[in-house]
C-alpha positions in Angstrom: 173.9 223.8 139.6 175.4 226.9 141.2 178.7 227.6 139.9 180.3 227.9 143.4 179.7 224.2 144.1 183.5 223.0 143.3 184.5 219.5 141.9 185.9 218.7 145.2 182.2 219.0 146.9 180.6 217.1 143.9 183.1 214.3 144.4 182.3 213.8 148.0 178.7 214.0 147.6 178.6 211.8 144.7 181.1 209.6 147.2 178.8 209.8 149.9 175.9 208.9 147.8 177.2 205.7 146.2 178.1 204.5 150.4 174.8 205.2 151.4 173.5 203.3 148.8 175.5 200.6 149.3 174.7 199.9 152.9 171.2 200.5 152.0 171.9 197.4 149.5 173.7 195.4 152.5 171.2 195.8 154.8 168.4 195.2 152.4 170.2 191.4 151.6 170.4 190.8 155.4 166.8 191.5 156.1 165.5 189.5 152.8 167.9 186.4 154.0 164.9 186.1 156.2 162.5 185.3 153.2 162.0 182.9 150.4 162.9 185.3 147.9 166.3 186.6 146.3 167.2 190.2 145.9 166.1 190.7 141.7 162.7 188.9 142.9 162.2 191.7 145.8 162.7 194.3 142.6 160.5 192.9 140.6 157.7 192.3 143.4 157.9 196.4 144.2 157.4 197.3 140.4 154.6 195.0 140.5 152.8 196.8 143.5 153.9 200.2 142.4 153.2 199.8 138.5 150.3 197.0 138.8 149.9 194.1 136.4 152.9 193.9 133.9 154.2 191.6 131.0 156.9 189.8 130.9 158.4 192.1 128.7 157.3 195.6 130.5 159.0 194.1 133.7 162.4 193.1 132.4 162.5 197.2 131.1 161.9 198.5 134.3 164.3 195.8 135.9 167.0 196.2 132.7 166.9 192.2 132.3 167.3 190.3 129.5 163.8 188.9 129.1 164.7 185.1 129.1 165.9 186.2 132.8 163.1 188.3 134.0 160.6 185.0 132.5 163.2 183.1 135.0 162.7 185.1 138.0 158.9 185.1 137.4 158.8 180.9 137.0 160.5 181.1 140.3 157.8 183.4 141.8 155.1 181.8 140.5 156.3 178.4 141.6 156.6 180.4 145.4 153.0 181.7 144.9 154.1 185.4 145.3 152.9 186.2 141.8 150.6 185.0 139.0 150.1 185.1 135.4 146.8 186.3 133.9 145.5 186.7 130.8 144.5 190.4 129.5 140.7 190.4 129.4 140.4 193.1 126.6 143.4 190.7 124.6 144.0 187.0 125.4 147.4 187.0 124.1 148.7 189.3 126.5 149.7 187.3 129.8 150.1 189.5 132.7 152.2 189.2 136.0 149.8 189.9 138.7 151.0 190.0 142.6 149.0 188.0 145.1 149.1 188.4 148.6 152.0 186.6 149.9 154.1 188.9 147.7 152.2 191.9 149.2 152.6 190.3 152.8 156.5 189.8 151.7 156.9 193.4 150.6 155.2 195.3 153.7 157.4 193.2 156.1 160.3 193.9 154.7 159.8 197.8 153.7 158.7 198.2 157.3 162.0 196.4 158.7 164.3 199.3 156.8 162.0 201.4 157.8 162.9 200.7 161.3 166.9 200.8 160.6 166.4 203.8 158.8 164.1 205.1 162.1 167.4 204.1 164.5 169.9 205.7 162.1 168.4 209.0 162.5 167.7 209.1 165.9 170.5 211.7 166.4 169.1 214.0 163.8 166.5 216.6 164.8 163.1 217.0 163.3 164.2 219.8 161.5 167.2 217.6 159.9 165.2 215.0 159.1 162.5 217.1 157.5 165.2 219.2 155.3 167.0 216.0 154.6 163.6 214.5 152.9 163.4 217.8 150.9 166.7 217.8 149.1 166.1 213.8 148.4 163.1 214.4 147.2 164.3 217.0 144.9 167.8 214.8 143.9 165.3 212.1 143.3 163.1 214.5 140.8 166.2 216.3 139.3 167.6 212.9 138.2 164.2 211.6 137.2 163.9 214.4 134.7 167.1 214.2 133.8 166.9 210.6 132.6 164.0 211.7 130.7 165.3 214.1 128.8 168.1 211.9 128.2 165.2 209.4 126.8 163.6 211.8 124.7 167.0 212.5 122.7 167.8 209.4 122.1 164.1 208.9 120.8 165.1 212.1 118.3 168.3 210.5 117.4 167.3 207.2 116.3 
């Protein structure tokens, strides 16, 4: 970070960061009042589609749930047909939580409504605003994402 970026600046951004977010969240519960499904089971149907078949197990990781809760959330999606569970071919043991199309269906419907709010919030900002703005988030994004790697990786030393 450049040293001329003051405390002040980082406290605003970091302010301005943790709003956005937080509408984001908002918005997100008002458009998914409109399905079957709760806000946790929306999570877990995105890691689904963007990770593929998980356990139990590798889900509740990516979701940081206790496992008895994740195996919760996935009885409920099963009973709602958005997911089922499948046994690994290469070992039986393994049971895998694999989406099926409702859950798909579920997901595109409701990416594609924030995509719209998103569309009408930045109808003010140029092309050139918009493009730049999707640059630095995209680097944020990859900054923190290697961050919390490293931050993985010494903890992994340390044990």
């Amino acid at each position: 970070m450049q040293s001329t970026t003051d405390a002040k600046t980082i406290a605003e951004l970091e302010k301005s960061i943790r709003y956005i977010s937080h509408i984001i969240k908002q918005r997100g519960r008002e458009i998914l009042d409109h399905y079957p499904i709760t806000p946790p089971q929306f999570v877990a149907l995105q890691w689904l589609r963007d990770s593929g078949d998980l356990t139990i197990g590798e889900l509740s990781k990516k979701m940081y749930l206790a496992f008895s809760t994740t195996t919760d959330l996935v009885d409920r999606m099963e009973k709602n047909e958005l997911i089922e569970r499948v046994r690994d071919p290469k070992d039986r043991r393994v049971v895998r939580i694999h989406l099926l199309e409702k859950g798909k269906e579920i997901i595109h419907e409701v990416v594609e409504k924030r995509q719209l709010y998103l569309r009408e919030v930045l109808e003010s900002f140029s092309s050139d605003q918009i493009h730049s703005l999707h640059i630095l988030m995209s680097k944020l994004f990859d900054e923190m994402k290697s961050h919390e790697e490293m931050a993985k990786h010494q903890t992994k030393e340390g044990e």
